[in-house]
N, C-alpha and C positions, 0 to 999 in steps of 0.2 A: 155436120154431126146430126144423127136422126134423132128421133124424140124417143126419150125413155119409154118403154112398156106403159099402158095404162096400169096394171094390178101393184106394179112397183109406186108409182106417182101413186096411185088411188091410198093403196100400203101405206107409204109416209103417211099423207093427210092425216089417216087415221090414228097412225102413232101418234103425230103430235097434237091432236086433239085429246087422245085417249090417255097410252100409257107415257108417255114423256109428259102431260102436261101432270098426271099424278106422281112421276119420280123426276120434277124437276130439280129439286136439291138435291137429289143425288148424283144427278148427273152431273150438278156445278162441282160438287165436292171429289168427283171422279176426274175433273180434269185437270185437275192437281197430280193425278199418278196413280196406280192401280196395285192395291194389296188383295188378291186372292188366295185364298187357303188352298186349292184345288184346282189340278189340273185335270183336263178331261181331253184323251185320245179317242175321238168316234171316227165313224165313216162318216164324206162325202153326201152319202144319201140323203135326199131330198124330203125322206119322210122320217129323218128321227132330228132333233135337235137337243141338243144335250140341256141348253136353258128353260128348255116348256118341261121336259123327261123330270129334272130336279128343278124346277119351280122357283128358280134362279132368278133373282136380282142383278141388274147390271153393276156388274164388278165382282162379282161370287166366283165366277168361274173363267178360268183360263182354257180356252181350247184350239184345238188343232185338229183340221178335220183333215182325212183324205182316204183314197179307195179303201178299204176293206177295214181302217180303223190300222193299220200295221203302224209300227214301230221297227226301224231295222237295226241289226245287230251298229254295235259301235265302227266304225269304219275310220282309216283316214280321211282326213281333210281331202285332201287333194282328191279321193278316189270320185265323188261323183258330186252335185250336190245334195246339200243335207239339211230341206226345209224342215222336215220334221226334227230332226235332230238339233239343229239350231235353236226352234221352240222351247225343246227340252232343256237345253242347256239356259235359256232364257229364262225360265219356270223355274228350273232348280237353283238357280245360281245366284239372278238376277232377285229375280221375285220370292223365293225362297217360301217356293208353295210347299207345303206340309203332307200336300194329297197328290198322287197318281193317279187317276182311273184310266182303264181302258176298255170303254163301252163296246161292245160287237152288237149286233141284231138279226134278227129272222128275215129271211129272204134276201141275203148282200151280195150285191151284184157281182162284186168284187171275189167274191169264196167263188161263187159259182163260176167264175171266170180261172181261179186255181184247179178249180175241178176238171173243170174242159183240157186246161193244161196239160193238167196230169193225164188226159183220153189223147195229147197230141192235136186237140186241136187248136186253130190261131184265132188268139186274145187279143191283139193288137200288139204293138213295136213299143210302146210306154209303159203298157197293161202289164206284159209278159214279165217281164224282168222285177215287176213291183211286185207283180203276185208269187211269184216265184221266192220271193221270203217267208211264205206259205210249206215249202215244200217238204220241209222234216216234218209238221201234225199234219200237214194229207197224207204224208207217205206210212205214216204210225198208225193211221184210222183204221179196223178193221171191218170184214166184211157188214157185218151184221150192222152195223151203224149207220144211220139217219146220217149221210153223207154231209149233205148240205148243213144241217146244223150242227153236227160233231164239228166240223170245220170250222162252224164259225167258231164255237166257243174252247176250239183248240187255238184257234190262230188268237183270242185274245191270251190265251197261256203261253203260247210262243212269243207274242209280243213283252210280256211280262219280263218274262228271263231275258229277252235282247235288251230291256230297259236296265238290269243292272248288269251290262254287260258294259256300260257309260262309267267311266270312274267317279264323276262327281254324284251321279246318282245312286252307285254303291256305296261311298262314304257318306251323303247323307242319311242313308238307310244305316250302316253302320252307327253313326251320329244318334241315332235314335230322332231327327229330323224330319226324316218321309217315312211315309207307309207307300206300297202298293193295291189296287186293288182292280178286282175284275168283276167283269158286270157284261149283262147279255140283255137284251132288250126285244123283248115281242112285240112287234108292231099293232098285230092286229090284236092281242089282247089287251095290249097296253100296259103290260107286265115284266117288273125289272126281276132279273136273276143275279143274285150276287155268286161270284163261283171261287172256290176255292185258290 
């Protein structure tokens, strides 16, 4: 086995000098089991974290990252696997989080990779078929639209609807138990959008 990354090793150090030696009771009181309020669907990407974004305490937030922040419609079991969907089912059932978000951002590699789709060109063999639950808000977009960002903050509205499209998450929203919500996130100004 090679030796971990320096920036990784270098990273701990500094946590545990810094921020775990300031939330070490919490973190004892955490290994007992984890109640958070909120769940948070973001992207993958490398420049947004949803704990630094809302200024999150370890144990606040439940999240699930991956390309594009997508959430996919409800599906059978059997038809593929279902990390993110499993999450979900985890969050609402299990943990019986109160919050949905689903974070999108400015410049996601992932939209832009819908986008190319939709021009025919190849996104890779993993990529294609994830982005491709993209494909009803690219195909809605019109001309006049800031392509790239219409996308993004369509695809966290499609995400939205495929979330209660899950029966336990329609009935706890029925329940009056969960809310939904959407959120768009500028990198470079460092600026959250709440969206309809």
């Amino acid at each position: 086995m090679s030796t971990p990354p320096k920036t990784l090793t270098d990273g701990y150090e500094r946590f545990r000098s810094g921020k775990y030696r300031e939330e070490a009771d919490r973190y004892a009181t955490l290994e007992g089991g984890q109640a958070p309020e909120t769940m948070i669907v973001a992207c993958a990407d490398s420049r947004i974290d949803p704990a630094t974004i809302f200024n999150a305490a370890p144990g606040e937030l439940f999240v699930v990252r991956n390309v594009a922040n997508l959430v996919p419609p409800c599906l059978p079991v059997d038809a593929s696997l279902h990390g993110t969907s499993a999450a979900l089912e985890f969050a609402v059932v299990s943990l019986k989080v109160r919050n949905i978000v689903v974070m999108g951002h400015g410049g996601c590699g992932g939209i832009a990779a819908s986008l190319a789709l939709g021009g025919k060109q190849p996104v890779g063999k993993f990529i294609e078929p994830w982005v491709k639950l993209l494909e009803p808000a690219r195909d809605a977009l019109t001309d006049g639209d800031d392509r790239q960002t219409a996308l993004e903050q369509a695809g966290v509205r499609q995400s939205l609807r495929n979330l209660e499209t899950f029966p336990f998450i329609a009935d706890a929203i029925a329940e009056g138990r969960l809310s939904l919500y959407g959120a768009w996130f500028s990198i470079g100004l460092g600026e959250l959008v709440w969206l309809d």
